[in-house]
Structure formats: structure tokens, C-alpha cells
C-alpha positions as CSV (number, residue, x, y, z in Angstrom):
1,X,1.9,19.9,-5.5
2,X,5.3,19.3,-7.2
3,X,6.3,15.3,-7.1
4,X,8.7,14.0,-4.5
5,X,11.8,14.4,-6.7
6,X,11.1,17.6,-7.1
7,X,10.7,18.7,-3.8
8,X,13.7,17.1,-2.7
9,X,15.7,18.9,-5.2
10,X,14.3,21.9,-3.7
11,X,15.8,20.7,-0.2
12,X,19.0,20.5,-1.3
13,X,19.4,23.3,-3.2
14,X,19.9,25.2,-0.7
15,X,23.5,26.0,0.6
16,X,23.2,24.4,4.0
17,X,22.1,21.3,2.7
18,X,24.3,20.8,-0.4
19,X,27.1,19.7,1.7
20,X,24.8,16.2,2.6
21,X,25.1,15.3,-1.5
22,X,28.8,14.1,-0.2
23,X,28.7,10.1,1.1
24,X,31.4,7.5,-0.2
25,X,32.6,6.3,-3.3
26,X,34.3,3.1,-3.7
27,X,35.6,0.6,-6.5
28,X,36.1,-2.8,-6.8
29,X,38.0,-4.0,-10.6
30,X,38.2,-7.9,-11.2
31,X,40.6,-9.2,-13.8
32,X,42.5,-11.6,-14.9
33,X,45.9,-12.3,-15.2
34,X,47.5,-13.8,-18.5
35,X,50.4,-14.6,-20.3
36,X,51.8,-12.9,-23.4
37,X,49.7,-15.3,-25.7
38,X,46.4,-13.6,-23.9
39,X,46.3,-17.2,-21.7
40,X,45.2,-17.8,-18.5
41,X,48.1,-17.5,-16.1
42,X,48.5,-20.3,-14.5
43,X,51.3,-19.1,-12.0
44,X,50.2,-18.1,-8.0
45,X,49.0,-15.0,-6.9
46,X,52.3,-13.2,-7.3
47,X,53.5,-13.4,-3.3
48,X,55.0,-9.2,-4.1
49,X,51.4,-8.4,-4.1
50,X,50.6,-9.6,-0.5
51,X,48.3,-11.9,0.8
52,X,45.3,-12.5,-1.0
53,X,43.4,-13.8,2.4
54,X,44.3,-10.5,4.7
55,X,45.4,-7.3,1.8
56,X,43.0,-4.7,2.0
57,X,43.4,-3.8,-2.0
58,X,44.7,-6.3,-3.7
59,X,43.2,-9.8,-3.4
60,X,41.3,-12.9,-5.5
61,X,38.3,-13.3,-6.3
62,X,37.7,-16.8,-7.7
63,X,40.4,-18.2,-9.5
64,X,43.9,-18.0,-8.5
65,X,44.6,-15.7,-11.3
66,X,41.5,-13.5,-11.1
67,X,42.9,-10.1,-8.9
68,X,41.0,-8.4,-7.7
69,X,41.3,-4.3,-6.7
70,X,39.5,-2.9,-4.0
71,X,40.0,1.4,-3.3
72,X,39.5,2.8,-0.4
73,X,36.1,4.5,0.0
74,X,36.1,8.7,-1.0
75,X,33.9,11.2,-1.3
76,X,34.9,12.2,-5.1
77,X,34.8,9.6,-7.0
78,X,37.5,11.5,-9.3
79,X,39.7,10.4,-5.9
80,X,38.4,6.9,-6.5
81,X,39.3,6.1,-10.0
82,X,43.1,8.0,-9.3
83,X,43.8,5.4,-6.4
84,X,43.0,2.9,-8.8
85,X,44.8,4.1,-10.9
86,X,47.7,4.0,-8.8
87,X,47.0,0.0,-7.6
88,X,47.0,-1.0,-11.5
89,X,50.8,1.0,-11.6
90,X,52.0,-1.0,-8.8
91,X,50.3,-4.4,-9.6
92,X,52.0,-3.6,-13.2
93,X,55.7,-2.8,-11.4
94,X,55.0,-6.8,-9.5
95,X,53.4,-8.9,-12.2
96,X,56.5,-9.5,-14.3
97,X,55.9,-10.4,-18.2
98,X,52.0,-10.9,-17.6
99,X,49.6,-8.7,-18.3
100,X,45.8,-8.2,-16.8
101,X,43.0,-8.7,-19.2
102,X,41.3,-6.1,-20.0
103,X,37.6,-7.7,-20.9
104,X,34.7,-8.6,-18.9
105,X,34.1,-12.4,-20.7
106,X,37.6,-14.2,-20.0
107,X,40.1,-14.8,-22.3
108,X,41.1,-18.4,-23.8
109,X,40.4,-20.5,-20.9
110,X,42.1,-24.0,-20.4
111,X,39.8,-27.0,-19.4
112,X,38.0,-26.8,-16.2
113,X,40.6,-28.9,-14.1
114,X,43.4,-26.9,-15.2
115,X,41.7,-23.5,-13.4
116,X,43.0,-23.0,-10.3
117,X,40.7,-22.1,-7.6
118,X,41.9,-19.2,-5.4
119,X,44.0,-20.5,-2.5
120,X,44.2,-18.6,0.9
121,X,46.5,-20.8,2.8
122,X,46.2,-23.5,5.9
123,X,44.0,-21.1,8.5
124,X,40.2,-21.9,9.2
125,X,39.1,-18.9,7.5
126,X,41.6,-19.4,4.4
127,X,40.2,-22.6,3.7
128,X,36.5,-21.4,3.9
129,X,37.0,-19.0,1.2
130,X,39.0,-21.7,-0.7
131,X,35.8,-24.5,0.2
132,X,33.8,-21.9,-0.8
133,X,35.0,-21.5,-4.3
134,X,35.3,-25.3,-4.1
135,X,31.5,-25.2,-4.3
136,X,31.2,-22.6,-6.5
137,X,33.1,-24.8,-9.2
138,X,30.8,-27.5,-8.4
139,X,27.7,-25.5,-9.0
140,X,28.2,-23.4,-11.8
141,X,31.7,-24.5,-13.3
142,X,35.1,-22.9,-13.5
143,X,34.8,-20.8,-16.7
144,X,31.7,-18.8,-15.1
145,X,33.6,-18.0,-12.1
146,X,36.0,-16.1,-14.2
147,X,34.1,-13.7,-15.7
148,X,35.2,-10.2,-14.5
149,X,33.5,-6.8,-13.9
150,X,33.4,-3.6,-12.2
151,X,31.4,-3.0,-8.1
152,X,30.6,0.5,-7.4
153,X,29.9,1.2,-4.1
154,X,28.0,4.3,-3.3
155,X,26.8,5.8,-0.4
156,X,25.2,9.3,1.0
157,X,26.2,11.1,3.9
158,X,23.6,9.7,7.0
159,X,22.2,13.0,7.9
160,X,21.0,13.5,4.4
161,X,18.3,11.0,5.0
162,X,17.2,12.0,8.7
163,X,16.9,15.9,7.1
164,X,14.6,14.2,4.2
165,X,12.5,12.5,6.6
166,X,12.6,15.0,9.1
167,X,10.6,17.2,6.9
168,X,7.3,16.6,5.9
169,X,7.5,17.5,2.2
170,X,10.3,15.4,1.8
171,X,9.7,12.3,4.0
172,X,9.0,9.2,1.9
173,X,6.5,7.9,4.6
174,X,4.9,9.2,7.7
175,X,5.9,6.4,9.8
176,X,9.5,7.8,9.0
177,X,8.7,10.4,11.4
178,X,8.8,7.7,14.6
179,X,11.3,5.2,13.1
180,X,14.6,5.0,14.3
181,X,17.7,6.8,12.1
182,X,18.8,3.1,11.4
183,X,15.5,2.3,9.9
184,X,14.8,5.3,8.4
185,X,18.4,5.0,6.1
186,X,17.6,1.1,5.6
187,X,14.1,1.7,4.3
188,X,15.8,5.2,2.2
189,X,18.5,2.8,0.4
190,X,16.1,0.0,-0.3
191,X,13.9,2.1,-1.9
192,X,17.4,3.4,-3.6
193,X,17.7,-0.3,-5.0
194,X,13.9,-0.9,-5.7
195,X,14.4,2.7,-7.9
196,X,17.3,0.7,-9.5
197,X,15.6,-2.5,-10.2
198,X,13.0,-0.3,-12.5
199,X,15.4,1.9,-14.4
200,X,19.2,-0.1,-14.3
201,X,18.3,-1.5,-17.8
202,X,19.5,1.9,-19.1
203,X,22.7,1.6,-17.5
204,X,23.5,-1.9,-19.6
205,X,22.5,-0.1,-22.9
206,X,24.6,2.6,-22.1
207,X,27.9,0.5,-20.5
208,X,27.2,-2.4,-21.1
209,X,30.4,-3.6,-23.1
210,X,30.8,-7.4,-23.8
211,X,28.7,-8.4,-26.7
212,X,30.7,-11.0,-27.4
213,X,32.7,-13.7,-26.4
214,X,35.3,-16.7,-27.3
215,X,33.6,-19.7,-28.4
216,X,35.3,-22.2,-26.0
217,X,33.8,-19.7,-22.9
218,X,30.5,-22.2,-23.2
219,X,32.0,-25.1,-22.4
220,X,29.4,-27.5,-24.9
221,X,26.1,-25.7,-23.8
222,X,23.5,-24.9,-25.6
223,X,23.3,-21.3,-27.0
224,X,21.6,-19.1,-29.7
225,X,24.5,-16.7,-30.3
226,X,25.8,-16.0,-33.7
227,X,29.1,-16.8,-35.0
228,X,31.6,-14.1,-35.4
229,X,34.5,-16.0,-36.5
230,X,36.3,-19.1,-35.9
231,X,36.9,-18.8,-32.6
232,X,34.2,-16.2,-31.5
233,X,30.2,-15.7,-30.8
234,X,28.0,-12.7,-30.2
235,X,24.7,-11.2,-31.0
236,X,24.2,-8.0,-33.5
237,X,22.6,-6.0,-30.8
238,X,23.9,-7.3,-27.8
239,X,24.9,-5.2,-24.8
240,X,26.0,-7.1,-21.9
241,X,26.3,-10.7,-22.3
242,X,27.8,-11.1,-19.1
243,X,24.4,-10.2,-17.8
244,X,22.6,-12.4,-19.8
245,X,21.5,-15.5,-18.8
246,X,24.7,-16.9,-20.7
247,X,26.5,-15.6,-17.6
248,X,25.7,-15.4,-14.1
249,X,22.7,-18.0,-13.9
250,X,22.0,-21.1,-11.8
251,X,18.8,-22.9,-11.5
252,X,19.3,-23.4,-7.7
253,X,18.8,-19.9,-7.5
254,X,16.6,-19.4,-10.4
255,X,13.8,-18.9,-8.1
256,X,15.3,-16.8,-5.5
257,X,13.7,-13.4,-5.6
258,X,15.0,-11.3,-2.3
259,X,12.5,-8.8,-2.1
260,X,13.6,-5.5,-1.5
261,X,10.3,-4.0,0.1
262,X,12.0,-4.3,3.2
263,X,15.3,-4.8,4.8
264,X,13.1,-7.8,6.7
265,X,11.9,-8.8,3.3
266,X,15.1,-9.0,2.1
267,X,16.9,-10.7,5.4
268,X,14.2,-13.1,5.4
269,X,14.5,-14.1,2.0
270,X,18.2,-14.7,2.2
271,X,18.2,-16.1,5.6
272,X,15.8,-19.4,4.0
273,X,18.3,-19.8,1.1
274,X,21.6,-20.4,3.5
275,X,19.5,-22.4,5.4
276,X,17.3,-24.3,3.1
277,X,18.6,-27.7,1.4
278,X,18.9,-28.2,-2.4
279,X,17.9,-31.7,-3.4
280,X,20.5,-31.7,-6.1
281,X,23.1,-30.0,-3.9
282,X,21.9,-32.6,-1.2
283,X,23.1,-35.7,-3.7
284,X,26.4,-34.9,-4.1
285,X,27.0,-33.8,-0.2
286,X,29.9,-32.0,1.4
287,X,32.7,-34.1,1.5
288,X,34.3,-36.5,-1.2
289,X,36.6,-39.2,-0.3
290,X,37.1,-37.5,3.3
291,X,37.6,-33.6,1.0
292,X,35.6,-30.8,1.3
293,X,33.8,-30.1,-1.8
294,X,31.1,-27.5,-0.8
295,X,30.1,-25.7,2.4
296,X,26.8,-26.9,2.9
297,X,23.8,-28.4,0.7
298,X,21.7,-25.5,0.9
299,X,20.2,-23.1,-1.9
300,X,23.5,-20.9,-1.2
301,X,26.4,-21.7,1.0
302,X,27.3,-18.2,2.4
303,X,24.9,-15.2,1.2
304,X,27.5,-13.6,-1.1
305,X,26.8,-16.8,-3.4
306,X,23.6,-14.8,-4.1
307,X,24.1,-12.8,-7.8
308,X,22.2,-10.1,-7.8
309,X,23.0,-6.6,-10.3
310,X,23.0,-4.9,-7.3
311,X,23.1,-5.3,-2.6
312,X,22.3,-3.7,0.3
313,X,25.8,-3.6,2.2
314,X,27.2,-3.2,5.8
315,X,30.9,-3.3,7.0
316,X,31.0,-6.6,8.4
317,X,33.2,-6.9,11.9
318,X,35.6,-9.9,12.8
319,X,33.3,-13.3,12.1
320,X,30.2,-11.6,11.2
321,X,28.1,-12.7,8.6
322,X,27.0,-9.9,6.2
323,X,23.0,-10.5,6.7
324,X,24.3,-10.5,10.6
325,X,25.6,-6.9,10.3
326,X,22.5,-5.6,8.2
327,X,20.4,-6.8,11.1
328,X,22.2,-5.3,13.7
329,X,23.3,-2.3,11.9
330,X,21.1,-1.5,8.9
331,X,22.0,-0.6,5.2
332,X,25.2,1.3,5.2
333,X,25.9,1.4,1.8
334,X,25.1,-0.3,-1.7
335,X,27.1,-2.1,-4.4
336,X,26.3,-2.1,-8.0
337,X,27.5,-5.2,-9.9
338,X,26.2,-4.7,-13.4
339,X,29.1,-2.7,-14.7
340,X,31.2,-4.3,-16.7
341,X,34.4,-3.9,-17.2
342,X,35.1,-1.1,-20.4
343,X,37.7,-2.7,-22.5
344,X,38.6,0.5,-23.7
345,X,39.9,2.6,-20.4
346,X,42.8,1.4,-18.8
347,X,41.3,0.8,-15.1
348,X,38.2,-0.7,-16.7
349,X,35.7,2.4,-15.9
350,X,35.9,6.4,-16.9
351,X,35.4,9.3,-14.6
352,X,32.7,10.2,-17.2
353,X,31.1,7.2,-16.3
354,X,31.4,7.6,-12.6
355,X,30.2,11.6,-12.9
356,X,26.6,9.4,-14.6
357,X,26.5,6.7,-12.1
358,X,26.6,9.5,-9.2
359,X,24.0,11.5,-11.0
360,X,21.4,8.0,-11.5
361,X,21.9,6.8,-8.1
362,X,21.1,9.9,-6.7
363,X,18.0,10.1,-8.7
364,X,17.2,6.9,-7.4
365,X,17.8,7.7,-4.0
366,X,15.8,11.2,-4.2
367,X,12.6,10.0,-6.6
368,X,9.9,8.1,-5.2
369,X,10.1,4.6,-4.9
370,X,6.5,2.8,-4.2
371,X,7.0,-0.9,-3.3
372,X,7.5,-3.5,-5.9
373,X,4.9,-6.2,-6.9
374,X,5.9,-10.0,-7.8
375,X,4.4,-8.9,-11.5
376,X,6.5,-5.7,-11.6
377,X,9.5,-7.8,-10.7
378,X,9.1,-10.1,-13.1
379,X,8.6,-6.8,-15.9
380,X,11.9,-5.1,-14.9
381,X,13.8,-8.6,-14.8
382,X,12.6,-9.1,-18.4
383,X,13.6,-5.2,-19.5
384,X,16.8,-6.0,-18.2
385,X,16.9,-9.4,-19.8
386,X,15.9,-7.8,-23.0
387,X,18.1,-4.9,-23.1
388,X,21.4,-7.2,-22.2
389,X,20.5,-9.3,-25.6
390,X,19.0,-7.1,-27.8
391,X,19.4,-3.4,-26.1
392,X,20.7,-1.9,-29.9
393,X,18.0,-3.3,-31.8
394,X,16.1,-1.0,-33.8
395,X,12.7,-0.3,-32.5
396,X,13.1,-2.0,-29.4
397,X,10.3,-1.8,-27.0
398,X,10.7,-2.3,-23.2
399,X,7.0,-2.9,-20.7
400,X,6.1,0.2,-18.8
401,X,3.3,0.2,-16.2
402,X,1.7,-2.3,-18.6
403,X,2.5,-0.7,-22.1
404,X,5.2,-0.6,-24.3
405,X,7.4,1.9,-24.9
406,X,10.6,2.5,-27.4
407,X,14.1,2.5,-25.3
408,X,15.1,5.6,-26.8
409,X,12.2,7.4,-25.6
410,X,12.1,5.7,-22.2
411,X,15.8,6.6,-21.8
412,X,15.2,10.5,-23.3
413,X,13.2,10.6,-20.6
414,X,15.3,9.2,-17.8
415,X,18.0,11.3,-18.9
416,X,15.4,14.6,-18.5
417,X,14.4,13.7,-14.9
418,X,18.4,13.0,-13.9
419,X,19.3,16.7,-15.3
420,X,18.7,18.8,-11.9
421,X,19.8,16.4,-10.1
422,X,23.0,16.3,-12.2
423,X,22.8,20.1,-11.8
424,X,22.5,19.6,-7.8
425,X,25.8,18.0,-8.2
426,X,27.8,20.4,-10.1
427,X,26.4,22.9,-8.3
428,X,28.3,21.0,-4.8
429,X,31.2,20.2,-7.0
430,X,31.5,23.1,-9.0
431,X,32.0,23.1,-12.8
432,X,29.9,20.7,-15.7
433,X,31.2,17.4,-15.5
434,X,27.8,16.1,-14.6
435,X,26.0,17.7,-17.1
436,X,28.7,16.7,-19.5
437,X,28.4,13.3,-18.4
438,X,24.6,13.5,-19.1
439,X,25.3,14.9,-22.4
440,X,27.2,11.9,-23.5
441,X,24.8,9.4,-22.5
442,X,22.2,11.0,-24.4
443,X,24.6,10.8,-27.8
444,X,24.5,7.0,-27.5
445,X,20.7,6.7,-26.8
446,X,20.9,8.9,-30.3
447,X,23.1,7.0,-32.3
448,X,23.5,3.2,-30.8
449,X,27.3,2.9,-32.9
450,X,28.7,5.1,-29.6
451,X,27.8,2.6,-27.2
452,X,30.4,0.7,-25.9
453,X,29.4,-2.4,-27.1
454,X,28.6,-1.7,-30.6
455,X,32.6,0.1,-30.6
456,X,33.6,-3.5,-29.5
457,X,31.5,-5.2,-32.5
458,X,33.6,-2.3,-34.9
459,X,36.7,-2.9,-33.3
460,X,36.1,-6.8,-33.7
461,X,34.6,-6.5,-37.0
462,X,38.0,-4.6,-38.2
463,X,40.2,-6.5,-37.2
464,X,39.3,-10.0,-38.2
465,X,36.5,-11.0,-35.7
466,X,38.5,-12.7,-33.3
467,X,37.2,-11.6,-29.7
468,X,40.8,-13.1,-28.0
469,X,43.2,-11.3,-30.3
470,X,41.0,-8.0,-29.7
471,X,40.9,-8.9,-25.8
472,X,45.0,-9.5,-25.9
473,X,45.8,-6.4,-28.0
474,X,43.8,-4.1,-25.4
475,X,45.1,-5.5,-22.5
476,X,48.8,-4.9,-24.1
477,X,47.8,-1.4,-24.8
478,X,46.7,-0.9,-21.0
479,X,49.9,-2.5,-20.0
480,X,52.0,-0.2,-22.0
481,X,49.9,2.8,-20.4
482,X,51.0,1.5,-16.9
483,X,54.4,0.2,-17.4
484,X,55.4,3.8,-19.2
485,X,54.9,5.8,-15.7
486,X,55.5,3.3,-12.8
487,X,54.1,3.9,-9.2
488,X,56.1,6.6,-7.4
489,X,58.9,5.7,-4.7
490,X,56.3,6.8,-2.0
491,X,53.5,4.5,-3.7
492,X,55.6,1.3,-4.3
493,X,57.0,2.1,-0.3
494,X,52.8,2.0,0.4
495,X,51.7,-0.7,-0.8
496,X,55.1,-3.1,-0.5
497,X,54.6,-2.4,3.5
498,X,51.1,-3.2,2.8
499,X,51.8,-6.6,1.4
500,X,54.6,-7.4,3.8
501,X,51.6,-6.6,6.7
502,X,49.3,-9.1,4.6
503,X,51.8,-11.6,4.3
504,X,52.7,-11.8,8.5
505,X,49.3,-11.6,9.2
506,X,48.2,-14.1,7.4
507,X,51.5,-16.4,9.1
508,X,49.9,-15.2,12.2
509,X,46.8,-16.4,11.8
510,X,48.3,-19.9,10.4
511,X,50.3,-20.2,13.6
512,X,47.5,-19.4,15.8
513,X,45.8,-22.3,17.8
514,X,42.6,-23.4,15.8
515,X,40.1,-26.1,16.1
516,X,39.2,-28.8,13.0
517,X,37.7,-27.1,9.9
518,X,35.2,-29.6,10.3
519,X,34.9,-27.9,13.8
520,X,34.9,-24.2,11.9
521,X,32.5,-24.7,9.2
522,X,29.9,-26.4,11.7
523,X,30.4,-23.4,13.8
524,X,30.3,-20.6,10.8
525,X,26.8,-22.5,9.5
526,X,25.3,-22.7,12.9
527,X,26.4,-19.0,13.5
528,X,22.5,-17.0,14.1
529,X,22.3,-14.9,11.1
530,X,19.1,-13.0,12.7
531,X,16.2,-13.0,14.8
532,X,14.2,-13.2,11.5
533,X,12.3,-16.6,10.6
């Protein structure tokens, strides 16, 4: 009998079911502002954009100067990348002299008490997200906070999975048959992520695109990097140090492993680690001399504290928690965080790009996706680990139910089994651009020089090694691209009456009757995140 993928395929291949390949498509870019000298900026978010606490596109994520640009969701992703497009043109047409970096790792960064953390004003809720960060500096420093990348959030149209599980050669599990839809999608996108988890190593060799970084990013620690130049570090056959454990990594949450069997699993899991203390946490407490430094003492303060390469997502209503809306409302969506940022397209990611990350999550979402043991875990953590450090390395070998195999051939393969399901999609959309995208990916598993990072390592290489003065000259490039065809009248009328909007809201909710923040925060912590234990 032909595997699940296959049959699948088969499903949807025909005309009446195409039209369920659709679902949403949605961006989110992080980067930095600077100054002409390639700087951090150390002026406020620029008051023309709106209000970073209540804008629906343009906000901060950790530092004052880290913007951040949020599209709305669409079904082509092509859509997608033109309204961010459009957001860079107007954020350009604002910004004044400065310019937004155009790398993943952060430019020259000045000491840790001269980053600002982002501020969101005098309301409850815009001093949480400013406590918040508060904490975050405390935990894992400034400079991490400001590293940058791309969130691509994805999602299939909701019938598709009641017409998968309402068949019985395309139902993951029989107990689909009796579950509610809510369930059935949960269970359909965690097994979505779970397919990720084993096969998102060839998404860093492929993208991944910071392979190095400037020297003064490490702030003293310890390190096994090379040295590039004076004032920069790398490794020959790195992909993705932003991945590495040079990045994102925290020995609080070190041993925090949501597991992904479940939507429970995963609730559960989360649930403990907002709730649980942290003896180190725990020492230095919430307040110091009568300020807030953190929200709470516990493994994580909110559950968006948790890094993870990818979530399951819900729309969260006015004060929810997200784990509060996935209970209630089950998996809605989910958001890739790997991606970072390519220095060499002007909105930091290529339709070419999206066309391959549309074809591999469907793959994932349409292959089967048996549950994951604490020892596979650990194998595709260490795949992924490997491939961020040493993913061009000749010969490399990744662990594959318990053998090893070469990363070229691994990915050969992977790129075979996506085909069709590339071919579904052009088939919906109409043209190649799938395909095409399919085809490129396969020229860098050829030849490892076309990957993004080793065309960074060139670029560096060629022009004196220096990761800052490479960083600054792209990000002027990108600038020039912007400032030569400014945001139409129409646009600039959009978004101007979309910051104005942002800016009285967020007076409104400064003028509104409140309670303490001490009041607030006891309230938001105490706030039932489920019925789990």
C-alpha cells in the first residue's frame, strides 16, 4: 500500500481538493536600526512610525532600536513578501539618515548599559512588555537580545485537515475519526512541527546565513570560533551561528524540552516552567531598590521567553495568555524562527525562499509523523546543533534512525520526497516557481560555495574580513534600493493614519483608570493558564 505521503498527495490532486493547499502566510522581519557609521542607534523609536505598544506592523522587539515588521497574513506568500516590501519603503521615507541593518548577528554594539530596552510607555501593559525585557537583560544580557531574524508563519486552510482525517486512507490515526475538528487540527500541526524537528536541519544548511560575527558580540565569554580579522570571528563551515549555542541559549532553560507529542504535552510542559521557581532567578528577586527588575522568578516569566526554532500558535484575545488560547482554541497556526535574516535581499528573505519553505512545510504537514522519543529528541537537537556549526564541512555525517548518513545524501533525498508535493503546489498556483525553488536548493546541497553562508565568508573574505564593514555596506545598499522608489501617496496615507491610530490609542490606554503594576503583574501571573497540571 503506498505510504501516507503518498496517498495524501493523491487526495489532493484532485481538482476539488486543490483549493484546501491555500491557508495563510505571514512574516515577521527584526532589525536594527543604526547610524551611518553601521552603530547602534541610540535615538527612540521614531514617534512617525507609531506606537510601538498598539501598531499592528511596525513595532520593537527588544531593544529600543530593534523594529520589528509584522505583514498581515495572505494566502500567497508572493502577497506576503510585496507588503513587506512596501513597510521597509515607508519605514525608509520616516527613519531619517539611519539605516536598518541588514544581518542577523548585530552590528557594533555599545556596552550593555548603553542598550536601551524597548520602552512602551506609562500603561499596565506597556510596562510589562518593558519589565519583561527588563528580565530578559538580566537573564541572558543585552547583546543577545539583539540578534535579529526572520518568523514565518504558516498555516493550511481548516477543512484540509477534517477531509484528511475524514478519509480512512489519509487519516493519521483512527481516533481522528471521533475527535473533535479542534483536536484533530492541533494533533495534524503538531505532528507538522514533530516532522520539522526531524528534517529543519536542512533548512539551516540551505539559509542559514550568519557564519560570522563581530568580535565584541561575545561580550568576554568563552568561545571556539576562529578569527577572521581584527574585529571579526567565524567558523570555515558554519551556517547559522545565530542558531548555535553562541546565540539563543540559557541554562535556565537548558533543560526545558516541550514535547510536542501532544498539544497537552506541550501545555503541560510550558505551564511548569511559568510557574516553577529558578533558584538562581529566585536570588536576585523581582524588585531592586523598590524597581522592577524581572516578572517573576520562575524558569520563564511569560511563555514567549521560551526559544524554540519553531511554536504552535493561536490569535491571542484582549489579556489572554498564548498557552490560554491554545487550550481553549487549539493550534491555529505555526511560526518558524530559524530563518535568518539573508543579508543579501533587501527585506531579509526571497520569494524563492518562501516558494521552498511552502513546499517543506507542506511535506511536513502531509508525511507521517510517528511520535517522538526523549532519545530521538536528543538526535535531531544534535543534527541541528551540528549542521549550524559545521553544516559545509566536507563529509559531514548527520544520525539517522541510529546510523549515519552524509548531509548531501540525506538532503538529495528530502529534496526527492518534497518534489510532488512541490508539483501539488504549482499545479494550485499555476506555473514552476516551486519546482524552480526545489531546483535551487538542490544546486547548494551540490556545490556548498552557493549557500548563503559560504557567499557571506566570499563576500567577507574579499573585502578585508571585517563582518561590520560588510554588515554596513549591505545595509546601505538596501537603503539605496528603498529610498530610490519611496512608498506611494496611497501607502504613506495608510500607514501615517495607522501610526496616528497607534499613537491615540496608546494615550488612551495611559489615560485610562488602572490599578498598581504591582496590582497588574500579580494579576497577569495568577491569571489560570489551563486546566492542565
Amino acid at each position: 500500500m503506498p505510504n501516507l505521503l503518498t496517498r495524501r498527495l493523491a487526495l489532493l490532486t484532485e481538482d476539488a481538493n486543490r483549493a484546501l493547499l491555500g491557508g495563510l502566510r505571514g512574516i515577521e522581519r527584526e532589525t536594527l536600526r543604526v547610524d551611518h557609521a553601521g552603530h547602534l542607534a541610540s535615538t527612540p523609536h521614531p514617534a512617525a512610525l507609531g506606537s510601538a505598544l498598539t501598531h499592528p506592523e511596525i513595532t520593537t522587539d527588544y531593544a529600543e532600536a530593534l523594529l520589528e515588521f509584522i505583514t498581515p497574513a495572505e494566502q500567497d506568500i508572493a502577497v506576503t513578501l510585496d507588503k513587506l516590501d512596501t513597510v521597509h519603503r515607508h519605514a525608509y521615507s520616516r527613519l531619517g539618515d539611519e539605516l536598518l541593518w541588514s544581518q542577523s548577528m548585530p552590528c557594533q554594539l555599545p556596552p550593555e548599559a548603553e542598550i536601551e530596552i524597548a520602552n512602551y510607555g506609562t500603561s499596565n501593559m506597556g510596562m510589562l512588555k518593558h519589565v519583561y525585557r527588563r528580565g530578559l537583560a538580566l537573564r541572558y544580557g543585552k547583546a543577545m537580545q539583539c540578534i535579529a531574524g526572520i518568523h514565518y508563519n504558516y498555516s493550511l486552510d481548516e477543512q484540509l485537515w477534517q477531509v484528511l482525517a475524514s478519509n480512512p486512507d489519509t487519516s493519521a490515526s483512527p481516533a481522528h475519526a471521533t475527535a473533535t475538528p479542534k483536536d484533530v487540527q492541533s494533533e495534524s500541526y503538531l505532528a507538522t512541527i514533530r516532522n520539522f524537528r526531524r528534517y529543519s536541519w536542512l533548512l539551516m544548511y540551505l539559509f542559514g546565513a550568519s557564519p560570522a560575527l563581530s568580535a565584541g558580540f561575545l561580550r568576554g565569554r568563552a568561545h571556539k570560533l576562529d578569527t577572521l580579522s581584527d574585529d571579526t570571528l567565524f567558523l570555515p563551515y558554519a551556517t547559522s551561528l545565530r542558531m548555535s549555542d553562541l546565540g539563543y541559549q540559557n541554562d535556565a532553560q537548558s533543560g526545558l524540552r516541550p514535547h510536542e507529542n501532544s498539544l497537552d504535552d506541550y501545555v503541560n510542559a510550558l505551564t511548569h516552567a511559568v510557574n516553577d521557581p529558578y533558584p538562581p532567578y529566585e536570588a536576585l528577586g523581582t524588585k531592586k531598590d523598590g524597581e522592577w527588575i524581572q516578572l517573576s522568578t520562575n524558569v520563564l516569566q511569560i511563555e514567549n521567553e521560551y526559544y524554540s526554532t519553531i511554536r504552535p500558535k493561536r490569535v491571542i484575545r484582549t489579556g489572554e495568555r498564548p498557552i490560554q488560547a491554545l487550550c481553549l482554541r487549539g493550534v491555529q497556526y505555526i511560526e518558524v524562527r530559524c530563518m535568518d535574516v539573508d543579508p543579501f535581499e533587501p527585506v531579509g528573505i526571497s520569494l524563492e525562499t518562501g516558494r521552498f519553505l511552502d513546499a517543506f512545510l507542506l511535506f511536513c504537514a502531509l508525511d507521517d509523523s510517528a511520535p517522538i522519543s526523549a532519545e530521538q529528541s536528543a538526535c535531531y537537537t544534535n543534527n541541528f546543533a551540528r549542521t549550524v556549526k559545521e553544516g559545509r564541512k566536507p563529509g559531514l555525517t548527520l544520525r539517522r534512525d541510529g546510523e549515519d548518513i552524509g548531509l548531501q545524501a540525506w538532503g538529495e533525498e528530502l529534496l526527492a520526497r518534497i518534489a510532488p508535493v512541490a508539483a501539488l503546489l504549482d499545479a494550485r498556483h499555476g506555473g514552476t516557481q516551486h519546482a524552480d525553488s526545489l531546483a535551487a536548493q538542490a544546486r547548494k546541497l551540490a556545490d556548498p560555495d552557493a549557500t548563503p553562508s559560504a557567499k557571506v565568508l566570499a563576500e567577507l573574505r574579499a573585502n578585508g574580513g571585517s563582518f561590520a564593514a560588510f554588515g554596513l555596506r549591505q545595509s546601505e545598499r538596501h537603503a539605496a534600493y528603498f529610498r530610490a522608489q519611496p512608498p506611494a501617496p496611497e501607502q504613506s496615507a495608510y500607514f501615517d493614519e495607522m501610526a496616528a491610530s497607534s499613537l491615540a490609542e496608546q494615550r488612551a490606554m495611559e489615560a485610562a483608570p488602572a490599578g498598581s503594576f504591582d496590582d497588574f503583574v500579580a494579576a497577569y501571573r495568577a491569571s489560570t493558564l489551563c486546566s492542565h497540571t
